[in-house]
C-alpha positions as CSV (number, residue, x, y, z in Angstrom):
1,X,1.3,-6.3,-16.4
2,X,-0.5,-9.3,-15.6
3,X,-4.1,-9.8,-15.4
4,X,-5.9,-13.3,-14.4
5,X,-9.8,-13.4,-15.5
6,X,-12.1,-15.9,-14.1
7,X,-15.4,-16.8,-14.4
8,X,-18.5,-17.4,-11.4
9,X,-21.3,-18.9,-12.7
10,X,-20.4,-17.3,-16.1
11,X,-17.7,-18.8,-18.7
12,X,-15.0,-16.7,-19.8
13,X,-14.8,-17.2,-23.6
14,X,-11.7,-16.0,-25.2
15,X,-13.4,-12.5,-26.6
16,X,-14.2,-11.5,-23.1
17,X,-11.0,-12.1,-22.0
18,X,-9.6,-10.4,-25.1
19,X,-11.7,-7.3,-23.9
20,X,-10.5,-7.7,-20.2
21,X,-6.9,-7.0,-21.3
22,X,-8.1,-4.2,-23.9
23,X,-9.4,-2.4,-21.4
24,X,-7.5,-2.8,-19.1
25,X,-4.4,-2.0,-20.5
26,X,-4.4,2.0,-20.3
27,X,-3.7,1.2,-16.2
28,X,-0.2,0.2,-16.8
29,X,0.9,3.4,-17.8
30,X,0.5,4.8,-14.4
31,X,3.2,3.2,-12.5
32,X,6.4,1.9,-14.0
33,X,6.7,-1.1,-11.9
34,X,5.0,-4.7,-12.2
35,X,1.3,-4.7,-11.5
36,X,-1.2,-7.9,-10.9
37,X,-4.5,-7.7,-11.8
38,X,-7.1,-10.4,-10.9
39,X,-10.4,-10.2,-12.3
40,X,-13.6,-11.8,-11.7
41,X,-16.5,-11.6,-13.9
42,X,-19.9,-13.0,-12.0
43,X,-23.5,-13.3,-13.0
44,X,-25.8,-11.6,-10.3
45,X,-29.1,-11.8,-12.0
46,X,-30.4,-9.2,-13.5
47,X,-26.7,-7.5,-13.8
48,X,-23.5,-8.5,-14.6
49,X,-20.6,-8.0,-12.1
50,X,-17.0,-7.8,-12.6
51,X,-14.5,-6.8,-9.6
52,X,-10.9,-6.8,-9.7
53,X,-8.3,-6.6,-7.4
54,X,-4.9,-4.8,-8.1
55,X,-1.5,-5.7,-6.6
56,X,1.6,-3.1,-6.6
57,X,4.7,-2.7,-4.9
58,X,3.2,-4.2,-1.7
59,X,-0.7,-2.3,-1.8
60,X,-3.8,-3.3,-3.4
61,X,-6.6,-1.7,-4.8
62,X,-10.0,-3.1,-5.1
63,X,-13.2,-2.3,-7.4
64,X,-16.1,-3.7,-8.8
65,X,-18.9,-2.5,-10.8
66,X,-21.9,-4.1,-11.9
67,X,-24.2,-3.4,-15.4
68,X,-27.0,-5.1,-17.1
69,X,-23.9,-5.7,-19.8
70,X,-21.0,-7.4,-19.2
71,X,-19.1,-5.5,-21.8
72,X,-20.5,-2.1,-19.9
73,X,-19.9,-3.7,-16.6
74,X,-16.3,-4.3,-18.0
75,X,-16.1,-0.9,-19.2
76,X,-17.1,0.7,-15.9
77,X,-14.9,-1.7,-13.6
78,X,-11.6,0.0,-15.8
79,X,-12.6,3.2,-15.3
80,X,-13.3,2.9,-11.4
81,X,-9.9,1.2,-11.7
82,X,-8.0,4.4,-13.6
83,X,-9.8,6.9,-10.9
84,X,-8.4,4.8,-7.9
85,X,-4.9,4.3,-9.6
86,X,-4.5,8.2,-10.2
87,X,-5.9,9.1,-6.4
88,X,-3.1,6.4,-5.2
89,X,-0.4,8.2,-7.2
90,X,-1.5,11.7,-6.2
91,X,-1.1,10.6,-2.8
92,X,2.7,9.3,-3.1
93,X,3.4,12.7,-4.7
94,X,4.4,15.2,-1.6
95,X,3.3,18.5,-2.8
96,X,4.4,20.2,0.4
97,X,8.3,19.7,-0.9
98,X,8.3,22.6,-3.0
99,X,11.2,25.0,-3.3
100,X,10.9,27.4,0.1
101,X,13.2,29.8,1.2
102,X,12.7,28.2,4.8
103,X,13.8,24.5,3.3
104,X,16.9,26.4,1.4
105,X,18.1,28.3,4.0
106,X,17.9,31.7,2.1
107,X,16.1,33.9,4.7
108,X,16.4,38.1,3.9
């Protein structure tokens, strides 16, 4: 997985970063495949605003969340992010190709 941070109007220092990829690391073990994450961390006085856009296997998922925390704002953008993720692969799942007589050919 990787995940680009940048800064608007705010300086990404090394910890936040740090915490980015913390954080941010329990999304990877949704999907097997290569996933890009960009993330932007904003000052919108009073809160603090982070957003990130996600990239798989040709779709991509947006959030953003805002706190008067960067750290919470942080925390709340990966969890938005893990909710999406799991709705995305609930839809690629087809529960309707269950075993059937109808699909096996069984009928009595």
């Amino acid at each position: 997985m990787r995940i680009e941070t940048h800064g608007q109007q705010i300086e990404v220092t090394p910890a936040l970063r740090d915490y980015v990829q913390t954080r941010l690391a329990r999304l990877e073990r949704h999907f097997e495949q290569p996933i890009e994450v960009r993330v932007l961390l904003s000052l919108d006085p009073p809160n603090h605003c982070a957003e990130a856009t996600v990239g798989f296997a040709g779709r991509t998922l947006h959030a953003d969340a805002a706190a008067i925390d960067m750290y919470a704002a942080i925390d709340l953008l990966a969890d938005k992010l893990d909710r999406l993720l799991v709705k995305h692969k609930e839809k690629m799942v087809d529960h309707h190709r269950g075993e059937s007589p109808a699909r096996s050919g069984d009928f009595a």
